[in-house]
ROVEXVEX-978696 format. One record per residue: residue number from 1; x, y, z of N, C-alpha, C in turn; residue in three letters. Coordinates in steps of 0.05 Angstrom, whole numbers, plus 5000, padded with zeros to 4 digits. Atoms other than C-alpha are relative to their C-alpha. Example, Ala and Ser with C-alpha at 12.3 -4.5 7.8 and 13.67 -1.06 7.14 Angstrom:
2
r i: 1, n.x: 5018, n.y: 4976, n.z: 5000, ca.x: 5246, ca.y: 4910, ca.z: 5156, c.x: 5018, c.y: 5024, c.z: 5000, aa: ALA
r i: 2, n.x: 4984, n.y: 4976, n.z: 4999, ca.x: 5273, ca.y: 4979, ca.z: 5143, c.x: 4985, c.y: 5022, c.z: 5014, aa: SER
REM end
This chain:
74
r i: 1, n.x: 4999, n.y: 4999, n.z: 5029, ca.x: 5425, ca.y: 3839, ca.z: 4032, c.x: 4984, c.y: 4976, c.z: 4989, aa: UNK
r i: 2, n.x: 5019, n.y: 5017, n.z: 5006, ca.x: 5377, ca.y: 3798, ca.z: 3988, c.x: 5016, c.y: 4990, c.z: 4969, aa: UNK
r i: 3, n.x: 4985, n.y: 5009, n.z: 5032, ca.x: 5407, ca.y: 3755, ca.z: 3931, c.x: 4980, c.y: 4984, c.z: 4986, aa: UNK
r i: 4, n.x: 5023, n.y: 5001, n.z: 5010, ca.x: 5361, ca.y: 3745, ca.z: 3878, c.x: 5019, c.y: 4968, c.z: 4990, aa: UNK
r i: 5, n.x: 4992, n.y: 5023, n.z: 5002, ca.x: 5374, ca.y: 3668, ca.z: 3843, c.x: 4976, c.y: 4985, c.z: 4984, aa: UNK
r i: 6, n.x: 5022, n.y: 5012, n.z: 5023, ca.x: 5334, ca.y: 3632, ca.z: 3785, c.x: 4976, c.y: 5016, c.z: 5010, aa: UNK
r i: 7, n.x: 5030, n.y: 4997, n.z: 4994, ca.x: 5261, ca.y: 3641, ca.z: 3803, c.x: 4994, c.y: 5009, c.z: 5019, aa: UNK
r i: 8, n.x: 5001, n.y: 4994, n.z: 4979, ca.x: 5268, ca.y: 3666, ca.z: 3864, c.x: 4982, c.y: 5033, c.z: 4991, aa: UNK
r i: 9, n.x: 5007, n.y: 4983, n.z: 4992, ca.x: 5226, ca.y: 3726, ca.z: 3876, c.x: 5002, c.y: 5024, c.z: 5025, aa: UNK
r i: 10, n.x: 5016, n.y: 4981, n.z: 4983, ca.x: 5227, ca.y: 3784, ca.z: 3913, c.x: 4973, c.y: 5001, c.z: 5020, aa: UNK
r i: 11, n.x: 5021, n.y: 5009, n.z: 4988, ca.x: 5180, ca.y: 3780, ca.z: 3977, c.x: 4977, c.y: 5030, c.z: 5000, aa: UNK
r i: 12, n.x: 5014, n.y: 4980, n.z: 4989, ca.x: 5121, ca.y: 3828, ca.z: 3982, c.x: 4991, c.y: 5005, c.z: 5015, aa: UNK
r i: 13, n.x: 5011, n.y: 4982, n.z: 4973, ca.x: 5102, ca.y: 3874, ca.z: 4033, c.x: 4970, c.y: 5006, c.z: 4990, aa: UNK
r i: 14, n.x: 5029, n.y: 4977, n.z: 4988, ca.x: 5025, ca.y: 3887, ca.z: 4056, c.x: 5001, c.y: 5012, c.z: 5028, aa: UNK
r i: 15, n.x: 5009, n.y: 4975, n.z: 4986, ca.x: 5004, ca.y: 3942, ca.z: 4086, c.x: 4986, c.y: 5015, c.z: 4992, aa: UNK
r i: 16, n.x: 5028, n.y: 4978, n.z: 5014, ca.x: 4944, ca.y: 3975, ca.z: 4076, c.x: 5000, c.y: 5029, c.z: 4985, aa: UNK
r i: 17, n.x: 4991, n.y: 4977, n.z: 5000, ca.x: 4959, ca.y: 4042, ca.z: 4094, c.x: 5025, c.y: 5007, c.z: 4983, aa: UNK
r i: 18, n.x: 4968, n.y: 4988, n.z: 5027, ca.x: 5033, ca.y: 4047, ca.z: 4059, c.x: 4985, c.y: 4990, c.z: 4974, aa: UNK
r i: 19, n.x: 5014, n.y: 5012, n.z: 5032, ca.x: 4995, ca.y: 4008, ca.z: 3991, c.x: 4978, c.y: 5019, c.z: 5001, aa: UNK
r i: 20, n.x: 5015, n.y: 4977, n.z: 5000, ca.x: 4947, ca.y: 4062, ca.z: 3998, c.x: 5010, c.y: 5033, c.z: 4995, aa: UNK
r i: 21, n.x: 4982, n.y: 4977, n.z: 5010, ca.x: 4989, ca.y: 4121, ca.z: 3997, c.x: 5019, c.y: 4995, c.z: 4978, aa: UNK
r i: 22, n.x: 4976, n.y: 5011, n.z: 5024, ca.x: 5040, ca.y: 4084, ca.z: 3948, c.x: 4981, c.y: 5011, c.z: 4978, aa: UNK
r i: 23, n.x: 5013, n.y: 5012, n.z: 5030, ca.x: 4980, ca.y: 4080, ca.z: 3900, c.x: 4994, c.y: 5041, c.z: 4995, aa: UNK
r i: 24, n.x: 5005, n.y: 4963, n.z: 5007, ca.x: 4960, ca.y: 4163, ca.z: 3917, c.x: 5027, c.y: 5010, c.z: 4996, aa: UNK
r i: 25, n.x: 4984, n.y: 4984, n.z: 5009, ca.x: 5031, ca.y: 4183, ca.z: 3908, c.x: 5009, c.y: 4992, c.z: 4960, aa: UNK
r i: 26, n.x: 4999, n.y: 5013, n.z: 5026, ca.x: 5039, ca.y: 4133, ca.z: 3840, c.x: 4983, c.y: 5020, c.z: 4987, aa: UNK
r i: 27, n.x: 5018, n.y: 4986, n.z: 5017, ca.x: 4974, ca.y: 4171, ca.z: 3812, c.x: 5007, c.y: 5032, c.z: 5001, aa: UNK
r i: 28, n.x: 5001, n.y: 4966, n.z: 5003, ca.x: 4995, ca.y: 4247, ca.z: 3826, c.x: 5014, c.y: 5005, c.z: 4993, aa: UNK
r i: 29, n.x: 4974, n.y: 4983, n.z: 5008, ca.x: 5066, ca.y: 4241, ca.z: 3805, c.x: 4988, c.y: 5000, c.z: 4966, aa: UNK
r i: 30, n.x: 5000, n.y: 5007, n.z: 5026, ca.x: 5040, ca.y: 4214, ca.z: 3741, c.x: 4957, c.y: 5023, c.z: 4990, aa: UNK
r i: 31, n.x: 5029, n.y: 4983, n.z: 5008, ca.x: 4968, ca.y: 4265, ca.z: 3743, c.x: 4986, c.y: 4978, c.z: 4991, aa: UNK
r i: 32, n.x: 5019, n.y: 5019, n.z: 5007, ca.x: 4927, ca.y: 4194, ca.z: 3735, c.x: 4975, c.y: 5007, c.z: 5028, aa: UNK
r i: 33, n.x: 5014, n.y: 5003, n.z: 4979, ca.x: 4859, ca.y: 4189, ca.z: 3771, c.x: 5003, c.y: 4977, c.z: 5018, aa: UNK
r i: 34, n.x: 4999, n.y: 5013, n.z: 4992, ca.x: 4857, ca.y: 4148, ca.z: 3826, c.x: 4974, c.y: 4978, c.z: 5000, aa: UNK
r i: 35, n.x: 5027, n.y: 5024, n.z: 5010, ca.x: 4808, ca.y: 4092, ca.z: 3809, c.x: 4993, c.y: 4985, c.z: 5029, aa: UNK
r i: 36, n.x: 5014, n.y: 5021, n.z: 4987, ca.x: 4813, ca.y: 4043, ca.z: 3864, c.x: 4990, c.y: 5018, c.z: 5033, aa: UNK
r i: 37, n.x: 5009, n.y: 4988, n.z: 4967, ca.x: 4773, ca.y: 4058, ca.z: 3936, c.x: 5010, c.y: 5004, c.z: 5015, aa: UNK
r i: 38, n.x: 4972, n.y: 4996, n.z: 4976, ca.x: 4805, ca.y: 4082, ca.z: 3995, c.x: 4988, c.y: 4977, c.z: 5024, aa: UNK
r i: 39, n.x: 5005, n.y: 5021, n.z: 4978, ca.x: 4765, ca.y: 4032, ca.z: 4034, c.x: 5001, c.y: 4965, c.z: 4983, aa: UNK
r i: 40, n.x: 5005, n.y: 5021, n.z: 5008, ca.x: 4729, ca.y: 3965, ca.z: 3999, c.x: 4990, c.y: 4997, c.z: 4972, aa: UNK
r i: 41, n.x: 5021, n.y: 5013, n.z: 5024, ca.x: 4700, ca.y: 3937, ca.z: 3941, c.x: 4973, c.y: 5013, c.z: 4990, aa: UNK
r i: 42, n.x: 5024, n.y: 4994, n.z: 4996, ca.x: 4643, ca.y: 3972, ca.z: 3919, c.x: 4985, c.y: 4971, c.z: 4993, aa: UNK
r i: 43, n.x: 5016, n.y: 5015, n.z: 5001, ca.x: 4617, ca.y: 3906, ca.z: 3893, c.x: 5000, c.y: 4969, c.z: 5015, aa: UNK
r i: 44, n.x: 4999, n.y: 5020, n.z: 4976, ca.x: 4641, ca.y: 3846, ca.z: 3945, c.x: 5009, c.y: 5008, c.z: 5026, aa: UNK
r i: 45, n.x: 5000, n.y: 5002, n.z: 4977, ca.x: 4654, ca.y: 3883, ca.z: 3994, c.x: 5030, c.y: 4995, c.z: 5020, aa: UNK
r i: 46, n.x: 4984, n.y: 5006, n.z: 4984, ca.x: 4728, ca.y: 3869, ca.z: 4006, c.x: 5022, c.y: 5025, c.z: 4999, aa: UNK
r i: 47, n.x: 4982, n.y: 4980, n.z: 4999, ca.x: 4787, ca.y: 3903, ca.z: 4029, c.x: 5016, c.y: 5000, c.z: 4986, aa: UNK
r i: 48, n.x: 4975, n.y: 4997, n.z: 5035, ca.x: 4827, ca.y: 3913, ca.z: 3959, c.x: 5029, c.y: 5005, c.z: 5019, aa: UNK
r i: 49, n.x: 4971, n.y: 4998, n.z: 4995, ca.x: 4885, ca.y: 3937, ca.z: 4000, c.x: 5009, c.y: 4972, c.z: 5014, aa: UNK
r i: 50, n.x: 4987, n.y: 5037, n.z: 4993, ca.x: 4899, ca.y: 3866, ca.z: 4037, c.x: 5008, c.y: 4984, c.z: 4981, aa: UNK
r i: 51, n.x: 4991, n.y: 5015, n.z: 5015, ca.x: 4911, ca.y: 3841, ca.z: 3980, c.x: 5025, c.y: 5009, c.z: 4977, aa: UNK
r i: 52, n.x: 4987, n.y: 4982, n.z: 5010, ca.x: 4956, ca.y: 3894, ca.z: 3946, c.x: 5022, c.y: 5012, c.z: 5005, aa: UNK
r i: 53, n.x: 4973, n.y: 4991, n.z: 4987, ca.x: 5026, ca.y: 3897, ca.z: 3959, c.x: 5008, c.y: 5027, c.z: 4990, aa: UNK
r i: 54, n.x: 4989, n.y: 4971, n.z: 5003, ca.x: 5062, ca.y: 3962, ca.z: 3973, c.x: 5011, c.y: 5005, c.z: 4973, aa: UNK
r i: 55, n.x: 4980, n.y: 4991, n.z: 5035, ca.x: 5109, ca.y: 3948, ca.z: 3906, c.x: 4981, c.y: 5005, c.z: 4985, aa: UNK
r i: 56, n.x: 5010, n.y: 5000, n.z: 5022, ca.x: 5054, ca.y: 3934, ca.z: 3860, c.x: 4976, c.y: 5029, c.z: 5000, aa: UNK
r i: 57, n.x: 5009, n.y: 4977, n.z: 4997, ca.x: 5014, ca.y: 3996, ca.z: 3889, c.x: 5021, c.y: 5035, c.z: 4987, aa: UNK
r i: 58, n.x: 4984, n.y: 4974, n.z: 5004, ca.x: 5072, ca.y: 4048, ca.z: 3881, c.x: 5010, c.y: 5000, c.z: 4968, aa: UNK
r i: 59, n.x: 4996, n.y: 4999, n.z: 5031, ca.x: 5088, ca.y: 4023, ca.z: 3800, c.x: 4976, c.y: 4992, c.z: 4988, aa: UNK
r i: 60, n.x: 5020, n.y: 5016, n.z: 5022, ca.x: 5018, ca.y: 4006, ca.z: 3766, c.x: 4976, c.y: 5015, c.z: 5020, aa: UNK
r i: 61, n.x: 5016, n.y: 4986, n.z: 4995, ca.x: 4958, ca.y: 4038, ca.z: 3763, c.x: 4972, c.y: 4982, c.z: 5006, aa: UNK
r i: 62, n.x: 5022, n.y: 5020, n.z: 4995, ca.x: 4896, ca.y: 4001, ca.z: 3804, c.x: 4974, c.y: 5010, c.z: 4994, aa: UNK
r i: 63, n.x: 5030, n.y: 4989, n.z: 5012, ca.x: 4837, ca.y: 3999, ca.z: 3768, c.x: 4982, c.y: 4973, c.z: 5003, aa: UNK
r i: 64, n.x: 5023, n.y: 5015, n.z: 4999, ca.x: 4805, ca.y: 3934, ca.z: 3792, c.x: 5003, c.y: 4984, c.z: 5028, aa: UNK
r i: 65, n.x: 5001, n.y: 5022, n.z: 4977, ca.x: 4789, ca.y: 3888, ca.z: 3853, c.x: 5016, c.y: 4971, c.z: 4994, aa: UNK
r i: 66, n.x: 5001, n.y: 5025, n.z: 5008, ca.x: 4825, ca.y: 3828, ca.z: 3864, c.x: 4998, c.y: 4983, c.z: 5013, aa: UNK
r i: 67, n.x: 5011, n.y: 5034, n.z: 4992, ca.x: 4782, ca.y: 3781, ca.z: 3889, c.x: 4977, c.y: 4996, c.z: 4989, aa: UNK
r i: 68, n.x: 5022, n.y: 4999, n.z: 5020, ca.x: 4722, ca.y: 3795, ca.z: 3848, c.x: 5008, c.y: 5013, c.z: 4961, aa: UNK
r i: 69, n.x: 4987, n.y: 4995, n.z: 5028, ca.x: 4759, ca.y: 3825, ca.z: 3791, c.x: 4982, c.y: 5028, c.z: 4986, aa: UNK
r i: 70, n.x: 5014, n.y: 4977, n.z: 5009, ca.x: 4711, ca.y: 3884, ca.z: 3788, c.x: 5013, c.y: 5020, c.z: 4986, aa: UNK
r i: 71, n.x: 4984, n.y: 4984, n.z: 5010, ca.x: 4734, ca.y: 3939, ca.z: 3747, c.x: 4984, c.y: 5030, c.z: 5014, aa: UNK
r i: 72, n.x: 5007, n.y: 4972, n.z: 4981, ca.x: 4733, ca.y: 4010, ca.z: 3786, c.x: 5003, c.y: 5017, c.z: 4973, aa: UNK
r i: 73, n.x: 5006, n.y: 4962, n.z: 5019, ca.x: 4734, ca.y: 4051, ca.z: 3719, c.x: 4981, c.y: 4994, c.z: 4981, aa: UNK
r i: 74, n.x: 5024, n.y: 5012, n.z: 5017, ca.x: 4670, ca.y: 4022, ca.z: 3678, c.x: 4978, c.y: 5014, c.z: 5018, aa: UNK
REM end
């Protein structure tokens, strides 16, 4: 059991693959396109999912890189 406490946070989970499907089931329940790549960056090159925890994949819709901050729907 996890007891939450002032400022304490909740820890997040990576995982590519699960933050990858989180983000394709997030977009179909809700009929959104899926913006971000299934691989890297089109413009540095990195792997968006390493950096993209499972939670924030499965509630919020990814529409940019974050390590370049590129935006995938422009």
């Amino acid at each position: 059991m996890q007891v939450m406490t002032g400022d304490v946070k909740p820890t997040e989970t990576y995982d590519r693959a699960q933050a990858l499907a989180a983000q394709r089931k997030f977009c179909d329940s809700r009929q959104y396109p899926l913006f971000a790549p299934v691989r890297s960056c089109p413009k540095c090159n990195s792997d968006i999912w390493s950096a993209i925890p499972i939670e924030k994949a499965a509630s919020s819709l990814i529409t940019g890189c974050p390590f370049c901050h590129y935006s995938f729907v422009e």
